[in-house]
MDAnalysis code that builds the backbone (N, CA, C; Angstrom):
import MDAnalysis as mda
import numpy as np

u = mda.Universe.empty(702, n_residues=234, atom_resindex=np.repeat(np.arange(234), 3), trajectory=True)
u.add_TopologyAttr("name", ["N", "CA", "C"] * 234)
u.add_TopologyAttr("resid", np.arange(1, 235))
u.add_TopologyAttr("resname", ["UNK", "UNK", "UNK", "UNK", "UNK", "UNK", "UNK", "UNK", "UNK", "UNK", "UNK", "UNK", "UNK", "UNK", "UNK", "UNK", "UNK", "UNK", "UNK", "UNK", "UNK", "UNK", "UNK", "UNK", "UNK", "UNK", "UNK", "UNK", "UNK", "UNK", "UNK", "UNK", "UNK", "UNK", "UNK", "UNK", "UNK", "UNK", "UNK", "UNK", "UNK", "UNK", "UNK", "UNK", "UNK", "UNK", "UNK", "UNK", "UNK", "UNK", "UNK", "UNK", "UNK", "UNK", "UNK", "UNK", "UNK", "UNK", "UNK", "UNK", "UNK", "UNK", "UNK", "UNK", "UNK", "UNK", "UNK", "UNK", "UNK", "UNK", "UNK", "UNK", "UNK", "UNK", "UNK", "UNK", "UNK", "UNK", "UNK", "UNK", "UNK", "UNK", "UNK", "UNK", "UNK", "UNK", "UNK", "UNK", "UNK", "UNK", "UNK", "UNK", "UNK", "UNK", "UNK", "UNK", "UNK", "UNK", "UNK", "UNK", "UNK", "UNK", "UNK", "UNK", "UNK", "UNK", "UNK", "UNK", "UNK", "UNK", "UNK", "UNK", "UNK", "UNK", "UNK", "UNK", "UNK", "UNK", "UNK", "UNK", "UNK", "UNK", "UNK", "UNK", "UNK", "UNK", "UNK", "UNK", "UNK", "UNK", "UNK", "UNK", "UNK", "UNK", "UNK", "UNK", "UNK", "UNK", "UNK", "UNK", "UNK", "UNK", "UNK", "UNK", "UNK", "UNK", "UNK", "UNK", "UNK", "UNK", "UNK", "UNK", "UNK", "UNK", "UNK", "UNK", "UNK", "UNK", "UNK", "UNK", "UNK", "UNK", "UNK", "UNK", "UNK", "UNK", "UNK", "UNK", "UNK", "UNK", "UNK", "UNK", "UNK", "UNK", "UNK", "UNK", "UNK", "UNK", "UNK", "UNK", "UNK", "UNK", "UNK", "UNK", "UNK", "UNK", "UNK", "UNK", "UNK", "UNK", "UNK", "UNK", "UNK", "UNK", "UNK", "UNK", "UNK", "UNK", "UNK", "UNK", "UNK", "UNK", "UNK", "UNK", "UNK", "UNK", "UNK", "UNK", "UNK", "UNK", "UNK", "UNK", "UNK", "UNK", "UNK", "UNK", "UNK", "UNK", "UNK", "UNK", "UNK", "UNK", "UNK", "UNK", "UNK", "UNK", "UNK", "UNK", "UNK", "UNK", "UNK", "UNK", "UNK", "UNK"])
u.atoms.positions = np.array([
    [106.839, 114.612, 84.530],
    [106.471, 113.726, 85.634],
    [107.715, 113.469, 86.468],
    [107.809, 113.691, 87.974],
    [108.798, 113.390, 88.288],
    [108.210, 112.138, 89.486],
    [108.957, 111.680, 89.843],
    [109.362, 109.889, 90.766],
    [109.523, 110.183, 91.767],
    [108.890, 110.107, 93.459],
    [109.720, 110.507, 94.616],
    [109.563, 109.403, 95.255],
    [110.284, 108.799, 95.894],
    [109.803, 107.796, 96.791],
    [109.547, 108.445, 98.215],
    [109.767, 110.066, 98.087],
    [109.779, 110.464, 99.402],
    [108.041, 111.181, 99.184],
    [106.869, 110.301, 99.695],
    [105.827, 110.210, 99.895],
    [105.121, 111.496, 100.761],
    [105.735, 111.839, 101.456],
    [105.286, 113.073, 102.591],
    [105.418, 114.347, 101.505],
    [105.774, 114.544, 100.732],
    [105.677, 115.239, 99.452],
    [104.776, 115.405, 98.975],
    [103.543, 114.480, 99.181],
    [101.822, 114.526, 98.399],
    [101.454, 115.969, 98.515],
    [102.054, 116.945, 98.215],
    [101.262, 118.267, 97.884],
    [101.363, 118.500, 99.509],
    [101.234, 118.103, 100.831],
    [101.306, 117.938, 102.258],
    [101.520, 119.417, 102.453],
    [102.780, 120.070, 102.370],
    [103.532, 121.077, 102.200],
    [102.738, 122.636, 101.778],
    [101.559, 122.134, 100.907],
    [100.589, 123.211, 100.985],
    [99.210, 122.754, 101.180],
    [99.023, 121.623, 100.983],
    [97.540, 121.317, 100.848],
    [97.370, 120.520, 102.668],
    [96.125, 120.559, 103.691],
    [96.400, 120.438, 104.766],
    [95.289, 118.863, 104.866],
    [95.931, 118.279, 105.625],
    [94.617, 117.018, 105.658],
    [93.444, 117.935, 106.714],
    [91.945, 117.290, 105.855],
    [90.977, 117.968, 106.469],
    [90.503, 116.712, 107.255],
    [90.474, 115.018, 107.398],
    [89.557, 114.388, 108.248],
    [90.578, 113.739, 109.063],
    [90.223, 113.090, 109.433],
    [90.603, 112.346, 110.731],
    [90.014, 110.909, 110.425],
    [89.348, 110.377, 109.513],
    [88.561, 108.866, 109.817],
    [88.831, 108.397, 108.479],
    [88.035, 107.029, 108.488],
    [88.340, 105.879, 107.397],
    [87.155, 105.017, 107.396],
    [86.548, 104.965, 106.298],
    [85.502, 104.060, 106.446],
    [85.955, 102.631, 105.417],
    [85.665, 101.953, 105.782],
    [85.627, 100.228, 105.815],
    [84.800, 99.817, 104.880],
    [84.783, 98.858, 103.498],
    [83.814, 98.288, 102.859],
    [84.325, 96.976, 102.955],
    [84.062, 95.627, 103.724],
    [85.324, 94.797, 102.552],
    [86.092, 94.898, 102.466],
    [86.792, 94.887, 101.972],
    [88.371, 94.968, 101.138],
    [88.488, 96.145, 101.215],
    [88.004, 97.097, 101.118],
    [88.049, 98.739, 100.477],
    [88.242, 99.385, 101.517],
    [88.983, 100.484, 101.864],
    [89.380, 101.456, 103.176],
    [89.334, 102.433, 102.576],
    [88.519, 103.726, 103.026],
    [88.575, 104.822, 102.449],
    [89.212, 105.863, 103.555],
    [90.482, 106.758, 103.437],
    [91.149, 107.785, 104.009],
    [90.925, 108.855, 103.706],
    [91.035, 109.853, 105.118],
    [90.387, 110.964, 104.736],
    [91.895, 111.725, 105.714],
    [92.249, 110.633, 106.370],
    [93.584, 111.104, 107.483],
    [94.967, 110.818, 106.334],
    [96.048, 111.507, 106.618],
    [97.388, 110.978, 105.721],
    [97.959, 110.110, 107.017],
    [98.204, 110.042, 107.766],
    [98.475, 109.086, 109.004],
    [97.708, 108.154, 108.880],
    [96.244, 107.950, 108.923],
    [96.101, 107.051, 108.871],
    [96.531, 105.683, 108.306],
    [96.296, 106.536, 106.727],
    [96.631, 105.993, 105.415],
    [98.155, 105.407, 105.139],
    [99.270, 106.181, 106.240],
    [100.399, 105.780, 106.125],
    [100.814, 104.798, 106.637],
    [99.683, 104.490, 107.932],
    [100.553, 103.407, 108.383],
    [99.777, 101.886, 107.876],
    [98.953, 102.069, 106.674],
    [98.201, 100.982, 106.492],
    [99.145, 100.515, 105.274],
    [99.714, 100.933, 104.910],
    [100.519, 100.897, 103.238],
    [102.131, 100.750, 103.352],
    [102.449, 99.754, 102.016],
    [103.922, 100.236, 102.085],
    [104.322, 100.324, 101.115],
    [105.473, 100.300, 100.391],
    [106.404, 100.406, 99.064],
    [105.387, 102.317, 98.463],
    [105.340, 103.056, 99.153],
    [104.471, 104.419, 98.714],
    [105.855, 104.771, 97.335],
    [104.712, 105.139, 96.620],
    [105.729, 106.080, 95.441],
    [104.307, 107.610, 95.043],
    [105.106, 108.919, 95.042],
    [104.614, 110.234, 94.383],
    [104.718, 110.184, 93.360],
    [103.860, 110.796, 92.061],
    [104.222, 111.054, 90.855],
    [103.494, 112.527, 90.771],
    [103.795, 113.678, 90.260],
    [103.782, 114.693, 90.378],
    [103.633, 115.092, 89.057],
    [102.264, 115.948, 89.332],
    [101.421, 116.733, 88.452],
    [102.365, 117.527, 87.494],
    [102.390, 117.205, 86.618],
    [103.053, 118.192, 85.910],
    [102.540, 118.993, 84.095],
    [102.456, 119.778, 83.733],
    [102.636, 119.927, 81.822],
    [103.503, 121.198, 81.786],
    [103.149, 120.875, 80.270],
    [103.750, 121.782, 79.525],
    [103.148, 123.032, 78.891],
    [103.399, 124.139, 78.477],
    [102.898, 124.992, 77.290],
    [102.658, 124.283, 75.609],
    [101.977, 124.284, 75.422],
    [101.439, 123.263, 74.136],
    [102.135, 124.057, 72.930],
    [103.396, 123.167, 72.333],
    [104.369, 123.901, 71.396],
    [103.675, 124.764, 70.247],
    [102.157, 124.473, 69.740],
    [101.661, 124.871, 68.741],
    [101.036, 125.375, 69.474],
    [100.881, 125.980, 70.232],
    [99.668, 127.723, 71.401],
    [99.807, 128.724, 70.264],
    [98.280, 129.172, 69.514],
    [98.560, 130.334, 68.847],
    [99.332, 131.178, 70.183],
    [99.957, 132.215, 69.421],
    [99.678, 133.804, 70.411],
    [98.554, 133.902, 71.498],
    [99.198, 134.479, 72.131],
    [98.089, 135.308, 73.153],
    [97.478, 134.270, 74.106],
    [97.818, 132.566, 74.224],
    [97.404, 131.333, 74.601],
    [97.836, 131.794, 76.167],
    [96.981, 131.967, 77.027],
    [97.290, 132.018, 78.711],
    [98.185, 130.605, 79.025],
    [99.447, 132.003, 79.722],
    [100.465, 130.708, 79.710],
    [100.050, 129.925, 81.241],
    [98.947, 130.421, 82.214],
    [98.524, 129.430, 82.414],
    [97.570, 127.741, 82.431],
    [97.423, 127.986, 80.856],
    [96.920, 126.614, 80.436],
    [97.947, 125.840, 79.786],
    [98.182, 124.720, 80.831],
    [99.175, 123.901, 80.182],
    [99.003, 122.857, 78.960],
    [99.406, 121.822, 79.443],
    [98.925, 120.238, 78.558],
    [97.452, 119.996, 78.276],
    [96.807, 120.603, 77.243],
    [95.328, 119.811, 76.871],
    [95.799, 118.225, 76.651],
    [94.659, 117.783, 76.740],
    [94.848, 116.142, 76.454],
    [93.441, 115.958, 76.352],
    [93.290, 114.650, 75.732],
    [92.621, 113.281, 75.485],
    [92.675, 112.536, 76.702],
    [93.906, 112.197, 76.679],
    [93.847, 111.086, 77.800],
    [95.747, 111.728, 78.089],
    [96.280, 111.803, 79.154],
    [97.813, 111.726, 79.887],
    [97.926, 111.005, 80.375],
    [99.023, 110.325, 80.569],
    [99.786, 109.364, 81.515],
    [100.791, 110.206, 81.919],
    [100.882, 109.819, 83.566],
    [101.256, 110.722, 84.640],
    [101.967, 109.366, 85.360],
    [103.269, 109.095, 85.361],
    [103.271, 107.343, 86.625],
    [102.426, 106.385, 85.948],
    [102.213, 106.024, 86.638],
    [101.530, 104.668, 85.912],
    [99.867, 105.094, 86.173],
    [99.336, 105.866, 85.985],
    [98.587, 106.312, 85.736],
    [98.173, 107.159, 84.630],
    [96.860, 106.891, 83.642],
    [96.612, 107.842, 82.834],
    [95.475, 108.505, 83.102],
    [95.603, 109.276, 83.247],
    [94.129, 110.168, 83.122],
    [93.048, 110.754, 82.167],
    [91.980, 110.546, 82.275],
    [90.987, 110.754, 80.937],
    [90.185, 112.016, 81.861],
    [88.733, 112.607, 81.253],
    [87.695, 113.245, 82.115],
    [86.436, 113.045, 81.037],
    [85.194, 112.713, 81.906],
    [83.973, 112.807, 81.273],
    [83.742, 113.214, 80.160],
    [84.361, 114.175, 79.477],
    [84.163, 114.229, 78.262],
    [85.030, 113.763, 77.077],
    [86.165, 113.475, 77.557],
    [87.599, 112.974, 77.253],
    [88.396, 114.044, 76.524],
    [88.291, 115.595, 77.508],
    [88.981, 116.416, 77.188],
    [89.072, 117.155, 78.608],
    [90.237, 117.211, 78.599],
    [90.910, 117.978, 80.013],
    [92.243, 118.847, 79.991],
    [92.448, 119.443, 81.044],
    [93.656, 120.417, 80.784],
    [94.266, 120.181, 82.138],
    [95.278, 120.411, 82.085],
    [96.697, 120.850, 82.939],
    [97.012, 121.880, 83.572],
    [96.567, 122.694, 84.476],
    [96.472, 124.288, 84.619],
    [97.512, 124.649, 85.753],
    [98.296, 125.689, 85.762],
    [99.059, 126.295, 86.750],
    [98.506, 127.923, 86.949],
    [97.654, 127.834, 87.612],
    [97.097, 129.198, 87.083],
    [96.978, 130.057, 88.832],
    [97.650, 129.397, 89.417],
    [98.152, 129.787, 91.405],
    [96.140, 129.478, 91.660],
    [95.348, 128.636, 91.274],
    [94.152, 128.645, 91.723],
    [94.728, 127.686, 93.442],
    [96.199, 126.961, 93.317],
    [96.367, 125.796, 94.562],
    [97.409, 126.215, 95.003],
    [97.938, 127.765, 94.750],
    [98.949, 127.913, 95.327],
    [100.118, 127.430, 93.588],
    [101.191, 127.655, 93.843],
    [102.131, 126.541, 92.784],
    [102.019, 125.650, 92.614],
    [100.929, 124.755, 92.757],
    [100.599, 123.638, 92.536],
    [99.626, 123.201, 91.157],
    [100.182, 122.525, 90.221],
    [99.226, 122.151, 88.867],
    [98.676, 121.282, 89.300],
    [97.266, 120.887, 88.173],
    [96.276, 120.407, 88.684],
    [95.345, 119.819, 87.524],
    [95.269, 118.427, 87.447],
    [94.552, 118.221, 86.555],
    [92.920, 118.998, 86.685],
    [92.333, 119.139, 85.514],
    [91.026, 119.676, 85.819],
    [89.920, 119.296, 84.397],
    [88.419, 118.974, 84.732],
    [87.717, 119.008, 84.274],
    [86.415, 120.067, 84.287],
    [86.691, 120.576, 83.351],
    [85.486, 121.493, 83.377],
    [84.643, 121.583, 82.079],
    [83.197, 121.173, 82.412],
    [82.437, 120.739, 81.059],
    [81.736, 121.774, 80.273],
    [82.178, 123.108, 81.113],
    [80.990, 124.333, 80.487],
    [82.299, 124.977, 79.845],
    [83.366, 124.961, 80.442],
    [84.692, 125.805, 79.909],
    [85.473, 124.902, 78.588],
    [85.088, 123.958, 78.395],
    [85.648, 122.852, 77.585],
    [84.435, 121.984, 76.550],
    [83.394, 122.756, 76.731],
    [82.472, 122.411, 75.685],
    [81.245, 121.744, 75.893],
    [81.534, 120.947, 77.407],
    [80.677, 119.649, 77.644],
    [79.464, 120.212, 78.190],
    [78.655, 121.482, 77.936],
    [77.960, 121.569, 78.609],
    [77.646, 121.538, 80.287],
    [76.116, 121.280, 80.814],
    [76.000, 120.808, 82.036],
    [76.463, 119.647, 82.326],
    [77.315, 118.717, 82.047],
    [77.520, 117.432, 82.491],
    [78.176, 117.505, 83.494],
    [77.983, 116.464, 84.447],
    [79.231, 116.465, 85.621],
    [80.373, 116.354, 85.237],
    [81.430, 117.245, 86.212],
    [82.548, 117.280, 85.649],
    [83.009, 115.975, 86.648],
    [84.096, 115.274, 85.732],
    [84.679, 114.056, 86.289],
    [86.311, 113.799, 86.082],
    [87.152, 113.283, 86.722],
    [88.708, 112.925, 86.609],
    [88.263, 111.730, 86.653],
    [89.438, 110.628, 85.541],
    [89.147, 109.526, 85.891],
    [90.778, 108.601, 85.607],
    [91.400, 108.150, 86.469],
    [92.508, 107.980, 86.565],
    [92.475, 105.850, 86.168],
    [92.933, 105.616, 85.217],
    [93.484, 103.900, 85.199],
    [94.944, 103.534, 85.364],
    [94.746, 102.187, 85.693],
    [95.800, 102.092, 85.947],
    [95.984, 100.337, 85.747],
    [96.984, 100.020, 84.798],
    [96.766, 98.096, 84.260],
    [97.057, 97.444, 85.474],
    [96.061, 96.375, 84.836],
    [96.320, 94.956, 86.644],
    [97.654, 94.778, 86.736],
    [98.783, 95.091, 85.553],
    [100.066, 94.633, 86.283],
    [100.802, 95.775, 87.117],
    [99.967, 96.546, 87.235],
    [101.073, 97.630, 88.166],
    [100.863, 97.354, 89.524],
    [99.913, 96.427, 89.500],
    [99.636, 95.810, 90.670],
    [99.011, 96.657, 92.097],
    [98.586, 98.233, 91.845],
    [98.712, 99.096, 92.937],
    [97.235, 98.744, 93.607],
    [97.536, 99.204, 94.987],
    [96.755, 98.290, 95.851],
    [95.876, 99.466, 96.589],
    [96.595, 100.694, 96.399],
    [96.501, 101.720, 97.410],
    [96.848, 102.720, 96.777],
    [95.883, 103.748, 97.148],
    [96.248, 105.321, 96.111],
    [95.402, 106.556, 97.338],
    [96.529, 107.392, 96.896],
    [96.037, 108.919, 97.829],
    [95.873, 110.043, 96.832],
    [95.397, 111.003, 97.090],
    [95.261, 112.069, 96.134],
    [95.090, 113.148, 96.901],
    [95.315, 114.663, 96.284],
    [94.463, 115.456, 96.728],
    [93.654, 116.391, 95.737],
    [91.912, 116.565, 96.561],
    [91.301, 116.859, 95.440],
    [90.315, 118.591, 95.823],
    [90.325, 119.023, 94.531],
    [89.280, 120.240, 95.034],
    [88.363, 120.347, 93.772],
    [87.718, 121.681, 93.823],
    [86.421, 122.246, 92.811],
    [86.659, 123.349, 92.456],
    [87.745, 124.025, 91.858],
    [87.866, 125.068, 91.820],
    [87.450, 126.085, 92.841],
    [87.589, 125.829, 94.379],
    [87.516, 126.480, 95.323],
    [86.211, 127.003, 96.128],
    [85.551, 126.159, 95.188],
    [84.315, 126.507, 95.798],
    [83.325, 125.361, 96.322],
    [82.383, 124.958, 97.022],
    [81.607, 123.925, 97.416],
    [81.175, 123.144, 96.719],
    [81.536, 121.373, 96.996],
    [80.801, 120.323, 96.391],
    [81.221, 119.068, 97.015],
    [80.267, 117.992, 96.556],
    [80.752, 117.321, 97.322],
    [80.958, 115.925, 95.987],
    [82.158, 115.430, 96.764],
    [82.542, 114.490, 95.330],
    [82.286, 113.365, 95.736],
    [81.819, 112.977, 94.252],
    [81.420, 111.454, 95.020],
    [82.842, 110.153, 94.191],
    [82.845, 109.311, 94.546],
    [83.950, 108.535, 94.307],
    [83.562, 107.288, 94.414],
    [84.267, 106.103, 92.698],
    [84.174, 105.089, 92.784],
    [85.560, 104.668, 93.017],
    [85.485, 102.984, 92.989],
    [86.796, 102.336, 93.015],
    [86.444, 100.783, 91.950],
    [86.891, 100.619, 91.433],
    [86.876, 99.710, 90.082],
    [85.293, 99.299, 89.920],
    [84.697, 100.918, 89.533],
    [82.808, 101.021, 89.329],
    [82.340, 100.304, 90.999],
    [82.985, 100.541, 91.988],
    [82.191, 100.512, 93.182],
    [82.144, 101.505, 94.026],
    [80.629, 102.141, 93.863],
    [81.012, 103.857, 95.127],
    [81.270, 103.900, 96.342],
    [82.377, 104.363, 96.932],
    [82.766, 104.931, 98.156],
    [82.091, 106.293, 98.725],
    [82.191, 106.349, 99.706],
    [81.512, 107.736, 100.613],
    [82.212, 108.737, 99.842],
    [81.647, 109.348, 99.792],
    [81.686, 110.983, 99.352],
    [82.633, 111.572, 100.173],
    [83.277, 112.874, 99.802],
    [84.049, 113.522, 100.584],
    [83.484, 114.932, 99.902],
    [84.067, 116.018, 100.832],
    [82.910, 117.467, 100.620],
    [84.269, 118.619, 100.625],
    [84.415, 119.533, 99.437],
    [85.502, 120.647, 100.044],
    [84.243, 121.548, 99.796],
    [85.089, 122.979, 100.646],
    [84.075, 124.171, 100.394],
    [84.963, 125.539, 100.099],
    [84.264, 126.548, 100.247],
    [85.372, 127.582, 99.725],
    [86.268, 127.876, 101.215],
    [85.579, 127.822, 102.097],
    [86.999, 127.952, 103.495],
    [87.811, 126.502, 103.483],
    [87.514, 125.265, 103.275],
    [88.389, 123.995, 102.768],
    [88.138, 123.895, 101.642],
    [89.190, 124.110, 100.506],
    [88.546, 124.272, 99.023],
    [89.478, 122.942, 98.645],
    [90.213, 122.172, 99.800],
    [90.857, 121.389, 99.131],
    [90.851, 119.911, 100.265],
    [90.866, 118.851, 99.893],
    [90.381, 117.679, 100.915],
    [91.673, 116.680, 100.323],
    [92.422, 115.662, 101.476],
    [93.142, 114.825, 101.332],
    [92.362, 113.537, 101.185],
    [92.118, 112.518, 99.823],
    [91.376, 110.859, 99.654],
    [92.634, 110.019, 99.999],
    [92.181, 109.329, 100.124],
    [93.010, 107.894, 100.284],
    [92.114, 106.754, 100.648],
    [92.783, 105.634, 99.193],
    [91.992, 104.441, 99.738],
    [93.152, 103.229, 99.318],
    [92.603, 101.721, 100.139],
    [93.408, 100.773, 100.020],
    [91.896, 99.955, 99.405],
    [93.050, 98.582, 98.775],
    [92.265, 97.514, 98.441],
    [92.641, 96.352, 99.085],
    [92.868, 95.458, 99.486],
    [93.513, 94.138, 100.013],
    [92.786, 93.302, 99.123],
    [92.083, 93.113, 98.077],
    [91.341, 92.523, 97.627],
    [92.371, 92.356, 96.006],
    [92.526, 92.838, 95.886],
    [93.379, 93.041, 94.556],
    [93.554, 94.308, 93.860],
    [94.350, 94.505, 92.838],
    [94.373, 96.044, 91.949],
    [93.569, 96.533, 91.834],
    [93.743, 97.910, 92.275],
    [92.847, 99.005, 91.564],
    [93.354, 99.440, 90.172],
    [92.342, 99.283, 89.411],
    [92.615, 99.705, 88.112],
    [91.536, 100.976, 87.202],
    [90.598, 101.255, 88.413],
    [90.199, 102.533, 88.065],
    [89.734, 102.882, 89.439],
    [89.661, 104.732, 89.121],
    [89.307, 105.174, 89.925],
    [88.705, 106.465, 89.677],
    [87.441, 107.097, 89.902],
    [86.738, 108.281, 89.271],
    [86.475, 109.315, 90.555],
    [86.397, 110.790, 89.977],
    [86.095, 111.315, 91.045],
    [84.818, 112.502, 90.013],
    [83.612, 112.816, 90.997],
    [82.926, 113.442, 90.421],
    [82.377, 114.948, 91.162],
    [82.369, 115.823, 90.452],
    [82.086, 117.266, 91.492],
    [80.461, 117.473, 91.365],
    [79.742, 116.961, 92.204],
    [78.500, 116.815, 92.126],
    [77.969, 118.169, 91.845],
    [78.120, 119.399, 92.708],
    [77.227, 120.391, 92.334],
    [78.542, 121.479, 91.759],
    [79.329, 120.987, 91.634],
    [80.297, 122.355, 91.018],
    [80.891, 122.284, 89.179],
    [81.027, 123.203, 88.539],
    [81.413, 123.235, 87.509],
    [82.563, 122.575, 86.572],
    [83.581, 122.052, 88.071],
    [85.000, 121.597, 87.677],
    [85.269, 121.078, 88.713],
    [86.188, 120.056, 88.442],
    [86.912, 118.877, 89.304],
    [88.495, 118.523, 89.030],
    [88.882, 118.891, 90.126],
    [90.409, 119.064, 90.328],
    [91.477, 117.896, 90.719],
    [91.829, 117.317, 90.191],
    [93.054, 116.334, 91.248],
    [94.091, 117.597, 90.936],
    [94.780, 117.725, 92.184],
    [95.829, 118.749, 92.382],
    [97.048, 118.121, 92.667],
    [98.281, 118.552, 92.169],
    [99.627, 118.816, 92.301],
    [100.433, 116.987, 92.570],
    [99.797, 115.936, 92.736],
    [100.105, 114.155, 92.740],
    [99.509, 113.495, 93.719],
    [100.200, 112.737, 93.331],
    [99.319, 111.254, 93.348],
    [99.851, 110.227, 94.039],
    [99.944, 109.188, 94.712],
    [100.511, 108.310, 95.435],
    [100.086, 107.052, 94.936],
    [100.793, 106.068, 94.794],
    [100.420, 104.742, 94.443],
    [101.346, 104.116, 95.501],
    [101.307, 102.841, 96.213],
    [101.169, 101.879, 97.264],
    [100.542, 100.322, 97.086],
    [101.244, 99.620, 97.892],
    [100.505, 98.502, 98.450],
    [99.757, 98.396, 99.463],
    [98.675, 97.509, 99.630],
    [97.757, 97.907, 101.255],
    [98.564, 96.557, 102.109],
    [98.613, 96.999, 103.244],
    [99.392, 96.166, 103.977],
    [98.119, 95.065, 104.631],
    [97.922, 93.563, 103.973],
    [97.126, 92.761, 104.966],
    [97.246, 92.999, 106.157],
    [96.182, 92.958, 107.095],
    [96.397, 92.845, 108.445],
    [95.516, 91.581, 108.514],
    [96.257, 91.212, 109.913],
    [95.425, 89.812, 110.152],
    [94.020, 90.265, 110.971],
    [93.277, 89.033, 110.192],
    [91.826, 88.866, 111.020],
    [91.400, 89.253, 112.006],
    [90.374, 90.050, 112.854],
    [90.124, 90.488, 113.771],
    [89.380, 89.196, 114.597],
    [89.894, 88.745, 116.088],
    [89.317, 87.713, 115.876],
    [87.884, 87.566, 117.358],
    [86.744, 87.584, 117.091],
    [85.411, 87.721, 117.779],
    [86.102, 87.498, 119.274],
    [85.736, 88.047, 120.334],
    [85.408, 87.410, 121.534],
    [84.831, 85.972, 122.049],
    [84.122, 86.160, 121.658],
    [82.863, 85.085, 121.875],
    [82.898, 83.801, 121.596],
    [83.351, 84.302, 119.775],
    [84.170, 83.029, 119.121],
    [85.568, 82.278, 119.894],
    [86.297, 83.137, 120.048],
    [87.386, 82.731, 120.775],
    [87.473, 81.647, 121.702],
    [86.360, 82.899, 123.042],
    [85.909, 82.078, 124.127],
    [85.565, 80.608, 123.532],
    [84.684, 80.310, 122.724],
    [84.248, 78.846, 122.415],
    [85.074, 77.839, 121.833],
    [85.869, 78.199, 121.247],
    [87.208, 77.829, 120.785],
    [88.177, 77.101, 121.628],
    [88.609, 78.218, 122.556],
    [89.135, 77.684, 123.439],
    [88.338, 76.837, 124.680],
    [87.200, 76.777, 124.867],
    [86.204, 75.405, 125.845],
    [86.015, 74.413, 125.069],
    [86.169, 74.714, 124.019],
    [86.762, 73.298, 122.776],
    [87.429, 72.780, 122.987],
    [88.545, 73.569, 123.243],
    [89.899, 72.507, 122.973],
    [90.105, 72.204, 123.743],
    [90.091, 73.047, 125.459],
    [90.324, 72.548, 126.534],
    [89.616, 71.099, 126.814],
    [88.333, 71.820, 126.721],
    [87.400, 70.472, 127.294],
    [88.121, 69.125, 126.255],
    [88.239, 68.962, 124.920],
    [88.986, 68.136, 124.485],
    [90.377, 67.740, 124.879],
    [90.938, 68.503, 125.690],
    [92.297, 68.103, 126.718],
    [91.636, 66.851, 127.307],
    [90.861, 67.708, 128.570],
    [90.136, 66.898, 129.608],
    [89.856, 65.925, 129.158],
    [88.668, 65.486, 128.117],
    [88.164, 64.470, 127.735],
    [89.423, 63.405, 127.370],
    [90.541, 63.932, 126.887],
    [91.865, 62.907, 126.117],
    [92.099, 62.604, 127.421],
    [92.544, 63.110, 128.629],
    [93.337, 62.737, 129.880],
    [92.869, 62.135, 130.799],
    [91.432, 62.168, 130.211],
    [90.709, 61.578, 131.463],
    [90.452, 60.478, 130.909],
    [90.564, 59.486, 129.722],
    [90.528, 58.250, 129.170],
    [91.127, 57.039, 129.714],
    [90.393, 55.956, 130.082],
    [90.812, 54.636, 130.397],
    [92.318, 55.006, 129.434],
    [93.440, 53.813, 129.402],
    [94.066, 53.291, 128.874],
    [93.492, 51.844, 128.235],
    [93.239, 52.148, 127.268],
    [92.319, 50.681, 126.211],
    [93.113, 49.744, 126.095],
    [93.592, 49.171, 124.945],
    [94.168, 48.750, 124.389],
    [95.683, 48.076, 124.836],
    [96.129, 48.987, 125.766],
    [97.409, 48.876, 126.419],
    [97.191, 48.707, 127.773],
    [95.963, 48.368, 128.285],
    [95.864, 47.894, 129.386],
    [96.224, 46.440, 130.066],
    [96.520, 46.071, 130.802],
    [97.731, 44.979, 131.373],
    [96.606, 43.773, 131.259],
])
């Protein structure tokens, strides 16, 4: 696992942002732009995909399957998958880029959806997370929660086999986050990960409301200035 604070590093370099927009829940911002996403966030830190060759690999073990796991911790993130068996692969499917992956027919699980599912404890406090995700290169569309609440879907295909997420919370920690490959065999988070704070912005504040606001207060000028003198009158 390596530490960057230099954020423009998110895989950027090979993987290309595919949207342009952000949808809004509440508290919840979902990114599909890396601009967008950058200028909503601050304190950004990378942690970068990484394994190993598994010291006990009989012979003949494709040295592109890295780290099997249960569960990894990657940053302050650990990662599990739907069946709670996943692998680590460098196998050039992203370019040089490793890639966590779930796959439930190649790993035992049958037809089940394949799923990544990344936690992370309330004290790490992270507010805001980017990723980039694919399907083994071929079409699906993933659907995505945020602490068991679903966000819009995002879609790669085999000419975009790879899509930039990003979401904020202003509401408090994210401490989970799932991604699911609805019609494809396997589900990819590729090459890291970003963790962040979401930057409050202040209140958007109505027109209308405003307007009335201010014939409030004015008219309450008027009404104060235009008062007899009571009390202190001669």
């Amino acid at each position: 696992m390596v530490r960057s604070k230099v954020y423009l590093g998110l895989c950027m370099g090979l993987l290309g942002t595919l949207g342009t927009g952000l949808v809004s829940a509440g508290a919840v911002t979902e990114y599909t732009s890396l601009g967008n996403w950058t200028t909503a966030v601050d304190n950004v830190s990378t942690f970068t995909i990484s394994g190993l060759p598994p010291p006990d690999a009989p012979p003949g073990t494709p040295a592109e399957m890295l780290t099997p796991f249960n569960s990894t911790t990657l940053g302050p993130a650990t990662f599990t998958t739907g069946d709670g068996f996943g692998e680590i692969f460098n196998d050039g499917q992203y370019g040089k880029a490793q890639y966590i992956s779930d796959n439930p027919q190649a790993f035992g699980g049958g037809d089940r959806v394949p799923s990544v599912i990344a936690t992370f404890g309330a004290s790490a406090d992270v507010t805001a997370l980017a990723f980039t995700l694919g399907a083994n290169s071929l079409a699906s569309t993933i659907d995505i929660s945020v602490n068991g609440s679903a966000l819009a879907p995002v879609v790669v295909s085999a000419a975009f086999p790879t899509t930039f997420f990003a979401v904020t919370d202003t509401s408090g920690p994210i401490t989970n986050i799932t991604f699911s490959a609805l019609n494809n065999i396997e589900m990819d988070v590729i090459n890291s990960y970003a963790t962040a704070t979401a930057v409050k912005t202040a209140p958007e504040i109505d027109p209308v409301s405003a307007m009335s606001a201010m014939t409030l207060l004015f008219g309450g000028l008027v009404v104060l200035r235009g008062r007899r003198p009571g009390r202190y009158a001669a």
